[in-house]
TIROSE-447451 format. One record per atom (N, C-alpha, C, O): x, y, z; chain; residue in one letter; residue number from 0. Coordinates in pm, whole numbers. Example, Ala and Ser with C-alpha at 12.3 -4.5 7.8 and 13.67 -1.06 7.14 Angstrom:
BEGIN
+--------+--------+--------+-----+------+-----+
|      u |      v |      w | mol | type | seq |
+--------+--------+--------+-----+------+-----+
|   1319 |   -569 |    780 |   A |    A |   0 |
|   1230 |   -450 |    780 |   A |    A |   0 |
|   1320 |   -330 |    780 |   A |    A |   0 |
|   1424 |   -332 |    846 |   A |    A |   0 |
|   1285 |   -225 |    708 |   A |    S |   1 |
|   1367 |   -106 |    714 |   A |    S |   1 |
|   1290 |      3 |    787 |   A |    S |   1 |
|   1341 |    114 |    804 |   A |    S |   1 |
+--------+--------+--------+-----+------+-----+
END
This chain:
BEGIN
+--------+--------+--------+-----+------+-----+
|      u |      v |      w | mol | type | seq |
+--------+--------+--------+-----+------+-----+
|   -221 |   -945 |  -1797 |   A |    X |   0 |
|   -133 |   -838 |  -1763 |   A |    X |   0 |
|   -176 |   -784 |  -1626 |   A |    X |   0 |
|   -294 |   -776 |  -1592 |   A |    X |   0 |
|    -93 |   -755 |  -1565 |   A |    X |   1 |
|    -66 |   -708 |  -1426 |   A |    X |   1 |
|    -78 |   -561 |  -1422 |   A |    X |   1 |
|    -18 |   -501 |  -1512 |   A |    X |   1 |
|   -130 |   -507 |  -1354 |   A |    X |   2 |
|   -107 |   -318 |  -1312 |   A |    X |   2 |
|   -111 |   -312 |  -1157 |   A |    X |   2 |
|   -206 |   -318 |  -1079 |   A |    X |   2 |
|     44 |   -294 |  -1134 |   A |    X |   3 |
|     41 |   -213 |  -1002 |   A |    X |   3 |
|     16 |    -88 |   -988 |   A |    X |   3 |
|     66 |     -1 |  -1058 |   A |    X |   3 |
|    -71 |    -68 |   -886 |   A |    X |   4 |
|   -137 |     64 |   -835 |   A |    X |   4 |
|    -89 |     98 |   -663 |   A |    X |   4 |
|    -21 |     27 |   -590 |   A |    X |   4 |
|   -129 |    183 |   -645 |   A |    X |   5 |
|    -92 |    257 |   -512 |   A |    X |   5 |
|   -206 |    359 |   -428 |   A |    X |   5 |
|   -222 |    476 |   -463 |   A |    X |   5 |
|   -257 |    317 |   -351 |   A |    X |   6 |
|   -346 |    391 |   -247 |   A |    X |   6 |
|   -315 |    459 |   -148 |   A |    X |   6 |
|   -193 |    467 |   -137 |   A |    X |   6 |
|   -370 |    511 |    -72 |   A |    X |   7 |
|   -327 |    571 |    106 |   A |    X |   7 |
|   -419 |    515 |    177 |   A |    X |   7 |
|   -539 |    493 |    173 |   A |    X |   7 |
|   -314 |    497 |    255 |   A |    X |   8 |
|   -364 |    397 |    425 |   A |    X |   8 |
|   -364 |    457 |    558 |   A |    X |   8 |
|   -370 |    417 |    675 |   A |    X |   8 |
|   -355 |    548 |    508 |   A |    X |   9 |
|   -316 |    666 |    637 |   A |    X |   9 |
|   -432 |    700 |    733 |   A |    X |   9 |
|   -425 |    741 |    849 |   A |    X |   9 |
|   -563 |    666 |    641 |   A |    X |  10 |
|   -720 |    673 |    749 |   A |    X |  10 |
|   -749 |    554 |    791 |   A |    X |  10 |
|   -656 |    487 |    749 |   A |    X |  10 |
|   -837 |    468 |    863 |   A |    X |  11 |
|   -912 |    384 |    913 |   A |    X |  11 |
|  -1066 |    397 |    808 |   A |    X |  11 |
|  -1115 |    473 |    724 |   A |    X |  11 |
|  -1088 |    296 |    864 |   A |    X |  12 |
|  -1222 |    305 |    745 |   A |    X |  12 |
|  -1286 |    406 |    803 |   A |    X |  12 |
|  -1296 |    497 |    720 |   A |    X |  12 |
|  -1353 |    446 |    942 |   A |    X |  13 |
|  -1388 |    538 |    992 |   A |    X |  13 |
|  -1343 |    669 |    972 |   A |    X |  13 |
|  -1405 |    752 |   1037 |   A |    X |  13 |
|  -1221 |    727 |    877 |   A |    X |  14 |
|  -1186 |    825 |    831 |   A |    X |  14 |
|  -1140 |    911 |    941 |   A |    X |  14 |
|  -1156 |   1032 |    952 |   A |    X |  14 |
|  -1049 |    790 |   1060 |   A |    X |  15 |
|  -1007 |    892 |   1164 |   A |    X |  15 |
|   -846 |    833 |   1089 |   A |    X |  15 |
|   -830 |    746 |   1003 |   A |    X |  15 |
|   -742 |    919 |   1161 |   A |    X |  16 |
|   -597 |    896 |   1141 |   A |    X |  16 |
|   -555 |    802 |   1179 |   A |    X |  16 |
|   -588 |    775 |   1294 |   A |    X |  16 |
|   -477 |    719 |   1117 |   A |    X |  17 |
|   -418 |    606 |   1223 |   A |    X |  17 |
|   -266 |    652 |   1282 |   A |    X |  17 |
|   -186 |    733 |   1235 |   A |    X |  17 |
|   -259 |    577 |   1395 |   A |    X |  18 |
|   -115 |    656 |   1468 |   A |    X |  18 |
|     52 |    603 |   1408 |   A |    X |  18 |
|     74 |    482 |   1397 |   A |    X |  18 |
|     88 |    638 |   1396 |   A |    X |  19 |
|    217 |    633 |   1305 |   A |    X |  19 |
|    327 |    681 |   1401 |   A |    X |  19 |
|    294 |    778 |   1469 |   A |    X |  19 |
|    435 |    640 |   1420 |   A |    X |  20 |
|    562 |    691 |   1452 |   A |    X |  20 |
|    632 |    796 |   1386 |   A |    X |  20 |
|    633 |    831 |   1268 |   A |    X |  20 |
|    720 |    857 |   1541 |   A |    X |  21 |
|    732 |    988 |   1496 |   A |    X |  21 |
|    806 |   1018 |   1336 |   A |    X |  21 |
|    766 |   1118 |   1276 |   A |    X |  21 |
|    906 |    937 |   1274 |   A |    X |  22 |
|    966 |    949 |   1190 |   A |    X |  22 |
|    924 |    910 |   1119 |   A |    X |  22 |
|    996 |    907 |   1018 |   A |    X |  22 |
|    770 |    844 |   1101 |   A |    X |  23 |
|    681 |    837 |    968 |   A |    X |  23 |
|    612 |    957 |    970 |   A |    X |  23 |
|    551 |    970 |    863 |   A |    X |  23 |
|    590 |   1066 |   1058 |   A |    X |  24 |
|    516 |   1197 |   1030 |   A |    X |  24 |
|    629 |   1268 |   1014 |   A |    X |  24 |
|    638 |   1340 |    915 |   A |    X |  24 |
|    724 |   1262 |   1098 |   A |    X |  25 |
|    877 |   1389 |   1007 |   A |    X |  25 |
|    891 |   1351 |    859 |   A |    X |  25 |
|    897 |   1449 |    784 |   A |    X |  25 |
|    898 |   1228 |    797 |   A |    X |  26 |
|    909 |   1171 |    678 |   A |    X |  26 |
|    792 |   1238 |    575 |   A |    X |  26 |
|    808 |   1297 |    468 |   A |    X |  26 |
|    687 |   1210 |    638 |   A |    X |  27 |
|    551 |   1262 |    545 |   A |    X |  27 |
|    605 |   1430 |    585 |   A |    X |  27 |
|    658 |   1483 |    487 |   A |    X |  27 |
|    603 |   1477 |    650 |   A |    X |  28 |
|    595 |   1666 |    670 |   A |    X |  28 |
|    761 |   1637 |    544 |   A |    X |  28 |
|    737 |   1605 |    428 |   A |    X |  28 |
|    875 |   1649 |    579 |   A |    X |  29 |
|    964 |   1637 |    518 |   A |    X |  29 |
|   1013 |   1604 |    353 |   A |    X |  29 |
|   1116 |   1639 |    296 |   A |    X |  29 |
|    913 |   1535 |    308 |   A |    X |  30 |
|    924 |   1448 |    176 |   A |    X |  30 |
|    817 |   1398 |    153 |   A |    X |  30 |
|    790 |   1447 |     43 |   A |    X |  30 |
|    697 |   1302 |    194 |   A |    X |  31 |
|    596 |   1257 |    154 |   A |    X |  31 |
|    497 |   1328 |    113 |   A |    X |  31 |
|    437 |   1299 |     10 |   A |    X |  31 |
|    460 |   1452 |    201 |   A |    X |  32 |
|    314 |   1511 |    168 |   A |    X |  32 |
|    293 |   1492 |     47 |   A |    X |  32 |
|    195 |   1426 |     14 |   A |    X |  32 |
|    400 |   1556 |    -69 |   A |    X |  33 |
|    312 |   1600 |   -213 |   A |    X |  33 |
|    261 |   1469 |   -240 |   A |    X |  33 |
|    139 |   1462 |   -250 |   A |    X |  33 |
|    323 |   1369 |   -252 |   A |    X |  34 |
|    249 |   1202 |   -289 |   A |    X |  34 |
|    182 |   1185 |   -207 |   A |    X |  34 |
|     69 |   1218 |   -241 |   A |    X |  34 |
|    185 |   1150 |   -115 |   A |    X |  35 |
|     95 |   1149 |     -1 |   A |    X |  35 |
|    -23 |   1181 |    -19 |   A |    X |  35 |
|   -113 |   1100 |      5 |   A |    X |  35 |
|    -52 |   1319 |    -68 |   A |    X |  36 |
|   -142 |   1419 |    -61 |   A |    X |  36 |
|   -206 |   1388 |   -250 |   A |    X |  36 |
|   -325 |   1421 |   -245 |   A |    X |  36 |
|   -188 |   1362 |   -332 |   A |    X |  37 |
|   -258 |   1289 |   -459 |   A |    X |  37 |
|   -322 |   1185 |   -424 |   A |    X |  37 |
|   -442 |   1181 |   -448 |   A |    X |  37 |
|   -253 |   1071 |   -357 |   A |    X |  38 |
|   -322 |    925 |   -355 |   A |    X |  38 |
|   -471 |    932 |   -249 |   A |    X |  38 |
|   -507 |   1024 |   -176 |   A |    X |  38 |
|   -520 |    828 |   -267 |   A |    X |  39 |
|   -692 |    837 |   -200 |   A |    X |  39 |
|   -687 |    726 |   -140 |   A |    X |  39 |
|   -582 |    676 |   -178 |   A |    X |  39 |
|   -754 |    632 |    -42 |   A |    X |  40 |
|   -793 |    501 |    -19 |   A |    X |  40 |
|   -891 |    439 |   -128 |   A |    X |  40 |
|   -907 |    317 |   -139 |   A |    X |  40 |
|   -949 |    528 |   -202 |   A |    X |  41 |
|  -1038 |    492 |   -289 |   A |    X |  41 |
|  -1016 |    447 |   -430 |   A |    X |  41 |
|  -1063 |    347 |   -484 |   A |    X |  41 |
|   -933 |    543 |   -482 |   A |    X |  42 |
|   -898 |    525 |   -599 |   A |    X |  42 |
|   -726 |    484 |   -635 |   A |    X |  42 |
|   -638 |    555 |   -585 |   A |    X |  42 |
|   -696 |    394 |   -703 |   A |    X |  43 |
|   -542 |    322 |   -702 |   A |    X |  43 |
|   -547 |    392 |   -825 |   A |    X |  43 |
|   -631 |    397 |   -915 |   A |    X |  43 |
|   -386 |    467 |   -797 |   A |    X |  44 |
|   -336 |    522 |   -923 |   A |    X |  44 |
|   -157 |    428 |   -928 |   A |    X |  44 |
|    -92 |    373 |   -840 |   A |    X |  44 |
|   -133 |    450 |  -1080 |   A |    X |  45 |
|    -18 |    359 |  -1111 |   A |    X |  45 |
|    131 |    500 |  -1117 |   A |    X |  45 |
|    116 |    616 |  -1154 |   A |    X |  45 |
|    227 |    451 |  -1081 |   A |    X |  46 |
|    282 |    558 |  -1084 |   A |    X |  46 |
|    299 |    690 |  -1156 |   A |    X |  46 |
|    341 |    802 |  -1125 |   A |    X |  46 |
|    251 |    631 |  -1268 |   A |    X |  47 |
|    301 |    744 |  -1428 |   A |    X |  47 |
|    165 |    867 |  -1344 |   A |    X |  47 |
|    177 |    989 |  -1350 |   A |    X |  47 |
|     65 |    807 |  -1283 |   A |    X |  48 |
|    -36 |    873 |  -1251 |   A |    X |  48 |
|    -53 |    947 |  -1156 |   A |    X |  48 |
|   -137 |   1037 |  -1147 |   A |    X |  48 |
|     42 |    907 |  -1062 |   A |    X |  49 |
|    106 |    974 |   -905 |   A |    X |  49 |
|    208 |   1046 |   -934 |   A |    X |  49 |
|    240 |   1118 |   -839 |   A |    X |  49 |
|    297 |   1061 |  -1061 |   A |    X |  50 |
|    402 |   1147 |  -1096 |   A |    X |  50 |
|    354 |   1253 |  -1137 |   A |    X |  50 |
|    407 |   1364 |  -1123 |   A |    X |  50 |
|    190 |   1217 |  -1222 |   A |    X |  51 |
|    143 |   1321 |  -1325 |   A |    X |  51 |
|     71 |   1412 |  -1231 |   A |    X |  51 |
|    102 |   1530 |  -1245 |   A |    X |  51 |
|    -25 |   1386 |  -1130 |   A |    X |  52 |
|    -47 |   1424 |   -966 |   A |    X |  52 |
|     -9 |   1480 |   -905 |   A |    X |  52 |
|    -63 |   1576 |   -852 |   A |    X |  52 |
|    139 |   1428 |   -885 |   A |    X |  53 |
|    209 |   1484 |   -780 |   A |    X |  53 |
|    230 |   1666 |   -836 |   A |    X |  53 |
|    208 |   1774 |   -782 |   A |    X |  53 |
|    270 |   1635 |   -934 |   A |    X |  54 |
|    362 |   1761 |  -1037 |   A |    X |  54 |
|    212 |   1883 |  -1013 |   A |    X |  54 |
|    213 |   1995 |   -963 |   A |    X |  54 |
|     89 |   1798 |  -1076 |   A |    X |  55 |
|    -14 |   1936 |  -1095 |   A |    X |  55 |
|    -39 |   1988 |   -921 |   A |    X |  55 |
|    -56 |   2100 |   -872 |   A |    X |  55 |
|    -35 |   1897 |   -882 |   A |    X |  56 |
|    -40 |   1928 |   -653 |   A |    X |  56 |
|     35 |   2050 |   -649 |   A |    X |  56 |
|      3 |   2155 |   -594 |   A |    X |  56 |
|    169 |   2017 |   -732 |   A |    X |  57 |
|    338 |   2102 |   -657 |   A |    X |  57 |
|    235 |   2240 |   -755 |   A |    X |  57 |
|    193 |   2326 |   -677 |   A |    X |  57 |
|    200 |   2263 |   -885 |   A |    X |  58 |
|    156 |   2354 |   -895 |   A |    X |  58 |
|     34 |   2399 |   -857 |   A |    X |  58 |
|     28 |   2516 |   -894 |   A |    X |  58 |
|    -54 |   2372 |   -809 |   A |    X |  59 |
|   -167 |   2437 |   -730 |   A |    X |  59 |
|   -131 |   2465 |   -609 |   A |    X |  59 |
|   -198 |   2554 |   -557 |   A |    X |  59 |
|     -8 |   2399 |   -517 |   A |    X |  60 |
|     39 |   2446 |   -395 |   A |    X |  60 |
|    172 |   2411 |   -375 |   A |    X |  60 |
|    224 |   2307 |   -334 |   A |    X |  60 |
|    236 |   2561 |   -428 |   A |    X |  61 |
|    362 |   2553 |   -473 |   A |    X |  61 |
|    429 |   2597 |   -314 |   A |    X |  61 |
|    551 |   2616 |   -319 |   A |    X |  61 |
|    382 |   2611 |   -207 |   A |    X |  62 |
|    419 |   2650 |   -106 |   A |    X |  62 |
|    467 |   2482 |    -16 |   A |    X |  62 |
|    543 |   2479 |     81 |   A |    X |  62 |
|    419 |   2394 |    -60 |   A |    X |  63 |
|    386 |   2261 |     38 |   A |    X |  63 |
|    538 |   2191 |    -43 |   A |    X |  63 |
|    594 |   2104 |     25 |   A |    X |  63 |
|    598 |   2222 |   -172 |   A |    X |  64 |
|    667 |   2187 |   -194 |   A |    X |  64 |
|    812 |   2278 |   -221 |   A |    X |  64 |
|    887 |   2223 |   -301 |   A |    X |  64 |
|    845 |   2363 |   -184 |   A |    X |  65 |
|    970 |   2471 |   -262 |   A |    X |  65 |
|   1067 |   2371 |   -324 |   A |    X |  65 |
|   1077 |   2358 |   -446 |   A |    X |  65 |
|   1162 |   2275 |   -207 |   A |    X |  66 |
|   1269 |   2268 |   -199 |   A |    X |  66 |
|   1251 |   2146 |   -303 |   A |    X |  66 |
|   1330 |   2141 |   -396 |   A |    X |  66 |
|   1177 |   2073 |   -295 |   A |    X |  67 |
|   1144 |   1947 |   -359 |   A |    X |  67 |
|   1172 |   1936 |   -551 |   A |    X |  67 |
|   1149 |   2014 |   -644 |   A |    X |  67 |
|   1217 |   1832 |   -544 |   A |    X |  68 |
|   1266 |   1786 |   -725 |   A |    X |  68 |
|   1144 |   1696 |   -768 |   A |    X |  68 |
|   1177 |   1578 |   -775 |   A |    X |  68 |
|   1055 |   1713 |   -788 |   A |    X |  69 |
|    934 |   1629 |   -885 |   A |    X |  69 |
|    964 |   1497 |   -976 |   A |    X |  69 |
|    870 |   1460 |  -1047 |   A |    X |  69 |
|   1072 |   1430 |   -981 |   A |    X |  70 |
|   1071 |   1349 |  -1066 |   A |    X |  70 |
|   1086 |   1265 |  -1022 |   A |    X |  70 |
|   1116 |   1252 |   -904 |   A |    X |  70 |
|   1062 |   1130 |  -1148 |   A |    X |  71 |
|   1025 |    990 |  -1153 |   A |    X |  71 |
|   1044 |    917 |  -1028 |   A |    X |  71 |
|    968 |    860 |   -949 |   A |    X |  71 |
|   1229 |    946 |  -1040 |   A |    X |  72 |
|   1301 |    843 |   -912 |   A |    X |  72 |
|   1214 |    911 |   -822 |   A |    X |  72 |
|   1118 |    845 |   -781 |   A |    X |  72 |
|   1229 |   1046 |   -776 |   A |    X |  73 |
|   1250 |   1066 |   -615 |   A |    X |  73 |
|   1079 |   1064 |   -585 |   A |    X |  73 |
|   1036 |   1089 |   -472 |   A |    X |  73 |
|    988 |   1033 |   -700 |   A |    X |  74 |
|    815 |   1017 |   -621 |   A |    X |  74 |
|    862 |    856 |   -611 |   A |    X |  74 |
|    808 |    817 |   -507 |   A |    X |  74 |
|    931 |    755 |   -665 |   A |    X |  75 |
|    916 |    626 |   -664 |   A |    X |  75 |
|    992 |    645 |   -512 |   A |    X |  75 |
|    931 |    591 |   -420 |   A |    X |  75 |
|   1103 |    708 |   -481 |   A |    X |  76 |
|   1157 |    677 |   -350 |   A |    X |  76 |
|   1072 |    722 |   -233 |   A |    X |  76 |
|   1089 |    692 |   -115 |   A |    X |  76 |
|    974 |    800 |   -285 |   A |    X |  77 |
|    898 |    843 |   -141 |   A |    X |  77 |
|    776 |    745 |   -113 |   A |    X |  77 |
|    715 |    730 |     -7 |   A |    X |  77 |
|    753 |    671 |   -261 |   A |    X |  78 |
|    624 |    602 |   -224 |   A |    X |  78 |
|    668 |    445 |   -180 |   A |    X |  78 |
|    590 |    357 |   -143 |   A |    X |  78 |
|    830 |    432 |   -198 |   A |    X |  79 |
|    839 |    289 |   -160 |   A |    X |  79 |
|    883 |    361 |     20 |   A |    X |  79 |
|    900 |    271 |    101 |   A |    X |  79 |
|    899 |    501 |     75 |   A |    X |  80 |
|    954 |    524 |    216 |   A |    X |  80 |
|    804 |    476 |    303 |   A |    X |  80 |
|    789 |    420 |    413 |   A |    X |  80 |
|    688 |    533 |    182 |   A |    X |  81 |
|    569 |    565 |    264 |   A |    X |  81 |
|    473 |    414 |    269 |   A |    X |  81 |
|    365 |    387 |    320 |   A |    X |  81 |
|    573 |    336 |    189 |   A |    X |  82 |
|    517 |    205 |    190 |   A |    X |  82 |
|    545 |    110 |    346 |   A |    X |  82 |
|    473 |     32 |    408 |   A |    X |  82 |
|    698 |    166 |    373 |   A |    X |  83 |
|    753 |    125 |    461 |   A |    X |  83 |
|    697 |    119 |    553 |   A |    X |  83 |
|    668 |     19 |    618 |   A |    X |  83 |
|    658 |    295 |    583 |   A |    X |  84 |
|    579 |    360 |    726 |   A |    X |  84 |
|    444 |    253 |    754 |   A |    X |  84 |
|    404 |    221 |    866 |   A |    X |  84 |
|    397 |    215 |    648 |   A |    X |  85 |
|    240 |    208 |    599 |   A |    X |  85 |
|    171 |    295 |    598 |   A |    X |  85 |
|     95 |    297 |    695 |   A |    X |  85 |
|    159 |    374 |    528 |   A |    X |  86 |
|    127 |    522 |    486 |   A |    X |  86 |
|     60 |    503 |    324 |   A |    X |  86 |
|     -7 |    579 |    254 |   A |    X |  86 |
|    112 |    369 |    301 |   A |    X |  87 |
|     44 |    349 |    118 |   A |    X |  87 |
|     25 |    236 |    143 |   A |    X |  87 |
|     64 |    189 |    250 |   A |    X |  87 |
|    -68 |    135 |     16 |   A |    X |  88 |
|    -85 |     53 |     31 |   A |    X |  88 |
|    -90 |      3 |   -110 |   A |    X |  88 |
|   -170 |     62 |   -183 |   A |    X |  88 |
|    -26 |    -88 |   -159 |   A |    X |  89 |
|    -29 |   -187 |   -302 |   A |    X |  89 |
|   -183 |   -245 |   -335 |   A |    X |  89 |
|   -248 |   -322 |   -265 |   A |    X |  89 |
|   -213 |   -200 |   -428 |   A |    X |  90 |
|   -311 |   -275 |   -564 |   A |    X |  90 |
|   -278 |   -372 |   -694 |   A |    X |  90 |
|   -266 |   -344 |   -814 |   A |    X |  90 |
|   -271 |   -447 |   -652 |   A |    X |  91 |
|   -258 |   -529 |   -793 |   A |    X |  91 |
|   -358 |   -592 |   -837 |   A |    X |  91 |
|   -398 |   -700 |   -793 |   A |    X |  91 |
|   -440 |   -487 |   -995 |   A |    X |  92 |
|   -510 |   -492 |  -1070 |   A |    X |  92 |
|   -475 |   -617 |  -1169 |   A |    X |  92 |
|   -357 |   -634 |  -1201 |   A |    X |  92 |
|   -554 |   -687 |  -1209 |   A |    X |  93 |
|   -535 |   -808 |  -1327 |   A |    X |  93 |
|   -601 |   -750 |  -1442 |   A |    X |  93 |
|   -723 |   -765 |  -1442 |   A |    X |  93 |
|   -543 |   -676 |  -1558 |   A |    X |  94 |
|   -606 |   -684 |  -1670 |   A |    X |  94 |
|   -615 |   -775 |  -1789 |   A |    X |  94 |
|   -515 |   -817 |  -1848 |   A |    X |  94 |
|   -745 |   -806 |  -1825 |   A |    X |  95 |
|   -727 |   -930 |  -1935 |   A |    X |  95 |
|   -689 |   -887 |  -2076 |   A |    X |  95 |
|   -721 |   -776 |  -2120 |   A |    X |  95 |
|   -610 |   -988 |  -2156 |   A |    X |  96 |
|   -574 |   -899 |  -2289 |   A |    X |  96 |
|   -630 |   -841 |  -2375 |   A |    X |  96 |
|   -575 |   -789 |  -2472 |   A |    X |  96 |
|   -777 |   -841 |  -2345 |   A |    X |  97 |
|   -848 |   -796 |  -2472 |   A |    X |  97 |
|   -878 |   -705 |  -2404 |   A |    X |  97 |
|   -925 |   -619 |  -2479 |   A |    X |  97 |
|   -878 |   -660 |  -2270 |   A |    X |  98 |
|   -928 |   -573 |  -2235 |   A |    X |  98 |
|   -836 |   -403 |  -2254 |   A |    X |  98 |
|   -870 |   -285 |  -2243 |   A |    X |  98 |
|   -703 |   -476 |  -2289 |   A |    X |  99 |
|   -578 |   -337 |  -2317 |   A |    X |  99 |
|   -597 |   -292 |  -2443 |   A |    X |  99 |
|   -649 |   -365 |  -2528 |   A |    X |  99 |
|   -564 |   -187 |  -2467 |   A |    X | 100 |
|   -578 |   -109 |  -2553 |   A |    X | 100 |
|   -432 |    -89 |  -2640 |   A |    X | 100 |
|   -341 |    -55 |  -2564 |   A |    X | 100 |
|   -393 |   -100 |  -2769 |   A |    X | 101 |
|   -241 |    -86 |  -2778 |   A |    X | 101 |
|   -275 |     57 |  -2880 |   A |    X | 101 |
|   -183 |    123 |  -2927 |   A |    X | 101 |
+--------+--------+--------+-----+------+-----+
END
């Protein structure tokens, strides 16, 4: 079994910014931050986990999001926009069957 996961690519290994075009930073200020702002370079989360993220973010900083709708579709549409930018980056984890839990 397969698990896609999702990271941020937005640093250099050196933990400086990498440069992005202007309408991948209007995009992130505009719509990306709250996802944006859950995911790590370090740790790959799977969406159910970036939805569950995103939502506790919008409530600890309910200011970064007002206008914004929290759900399923519209974090999947920002993380396939921020995929675009390269702003995220795909994990595909291999789990073996004994290793899942049902």
């Amino acid at each position: 079994m397969t698990h896609l996961k999702f990271i941020r690519t937005t640093h250099d290994n050196n933990g400086r910014c990498r440069s992005f075009p202007p309408e991948a930073r209007r995009f992130w200020r505009e719509h990306g931050a709250v996802v944006g702002e859950t995911l790590r370079p370090e740790t790959p989360l799977t969406l159910a986990e970036i939805v569950t993220a995103s939502r506790e973010y919008a409530l600890e900083c309910p200011e970064s999001c007002l206008s914004q709708i929290l759900d399923e579709e519209r974090i999947a549409w920002c993380l396939i926009k921020l995929l675009q930018y390269d702003m995220v980056g795909i994990v595909v984890e291999v789990v073996s069957a004994a290793n899942v839990i049902h």
